[in-house]
N, C-alpha and C positions, 0 to 999 in steps of 0.2 A: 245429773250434771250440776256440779255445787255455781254459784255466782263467780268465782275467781278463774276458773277452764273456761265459762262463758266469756269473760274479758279477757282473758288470754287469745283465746280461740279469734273474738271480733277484731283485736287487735290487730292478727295477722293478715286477717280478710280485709281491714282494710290498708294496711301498709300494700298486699300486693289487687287493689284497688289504684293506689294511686302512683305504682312503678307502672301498672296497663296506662293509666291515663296521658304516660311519656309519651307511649307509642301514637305514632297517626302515620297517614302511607309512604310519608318518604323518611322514617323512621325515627329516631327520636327526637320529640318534640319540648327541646328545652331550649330558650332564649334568656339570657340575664342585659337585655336592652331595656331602654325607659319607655318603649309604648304600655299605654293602658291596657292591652288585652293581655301581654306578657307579665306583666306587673303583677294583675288580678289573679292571674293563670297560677303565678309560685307564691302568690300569698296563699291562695287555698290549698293548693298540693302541700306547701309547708306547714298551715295549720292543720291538716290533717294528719302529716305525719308524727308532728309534734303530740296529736291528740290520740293516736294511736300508741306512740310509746307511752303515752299517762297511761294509757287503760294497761297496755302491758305490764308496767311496774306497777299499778293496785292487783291488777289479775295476780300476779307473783304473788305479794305479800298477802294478797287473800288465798291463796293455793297453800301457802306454806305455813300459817298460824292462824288461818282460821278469821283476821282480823287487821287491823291497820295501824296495830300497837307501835311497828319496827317505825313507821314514821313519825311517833311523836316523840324518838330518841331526837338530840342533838343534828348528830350529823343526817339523818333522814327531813329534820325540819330545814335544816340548811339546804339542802338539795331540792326540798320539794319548792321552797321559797324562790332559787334558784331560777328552776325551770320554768316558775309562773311567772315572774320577773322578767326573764329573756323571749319568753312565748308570748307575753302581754307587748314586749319592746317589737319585736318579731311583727305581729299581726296590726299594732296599732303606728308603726313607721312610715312616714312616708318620704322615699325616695325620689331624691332630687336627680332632674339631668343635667349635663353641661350642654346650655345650649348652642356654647362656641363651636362643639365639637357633634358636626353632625355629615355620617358618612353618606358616601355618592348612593341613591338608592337603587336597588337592584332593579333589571328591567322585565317587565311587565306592565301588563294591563293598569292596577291600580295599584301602583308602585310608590310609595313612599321614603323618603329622607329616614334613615336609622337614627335613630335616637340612643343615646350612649349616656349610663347614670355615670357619677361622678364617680370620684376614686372612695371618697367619702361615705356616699351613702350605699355601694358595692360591700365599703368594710363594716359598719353598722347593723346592715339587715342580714347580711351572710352571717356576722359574727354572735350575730342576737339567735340566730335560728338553728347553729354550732353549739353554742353554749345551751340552748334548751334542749337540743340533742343528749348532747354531753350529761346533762343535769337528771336527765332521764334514763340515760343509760348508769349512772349513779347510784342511782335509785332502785333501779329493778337488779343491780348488783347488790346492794344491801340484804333485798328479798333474799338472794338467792342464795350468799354468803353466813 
């Protein structure tokens, strides 16, 4: 099995890695509020997914020539630049809450005030982790084109 199917291959193992990690028993488990443990939670799921499409798009262009020549064309440096750029914004942002805005919390035992990020940093960290997507998916289109 050459090195590019073996990163192709980890790739997927971990993309559907971190779709299992949604799930928990009352089913899926995605929050975009400002506590810390939600925060934490899609900082990692998103760097992981982001690091999984890297490997996919080197798996590609190592599967298809052998080498990682296609990324030192123009539009592959662009792209790759790109996605490190928005992946580095992505993982190293830290999102702000409005603390004017904070909903009734639910009831329970240790029931806490919802924390709600701003409209701003919603657009920022989505946008940063969209465009490394995008940048990635770019890329592994170049390989394959």
């Amino acid at each position: 099995m050459e090195i590019g199917a073996i990163l192709v291959f980890s790739s997927v193992i971990l993309a559907l890695l971190v779709l299992g990690s949604l799930r928990n028993h009352s089913g899926v488990n995605f929050e975009l509020d400002a506590s810390r443990g939600a925060i934490r939670g899609n900082r990692i799921r998103g760097t992981l997914v982001i690091i999984s499409l890297a490997a996919l798009s080197a798996g590609l262009h190592l599967e298809k020539g052998g080498s990682l020549q296609a990324l030192t064309s123009i539009p592959g440096l662009v792209f790759l630049l790109a996605q490190m750029i928005s992946g580095a914004t992505f993982v190293l942002y830290r999102p702000k809450f409005d603390a004017s805005v904070l909903e009734p919390s639910p009831r329970g035992r240790f029931a806490q005030p919802v924390r709600r990020l701003t409209r701003r940093s919603r657009r920022i960290w989505l946008g940063s982790f969209l465009s490394s997507v995008a940048a990635s998916i770019a890329t592994s289109l170049l390989a394959v084109l």
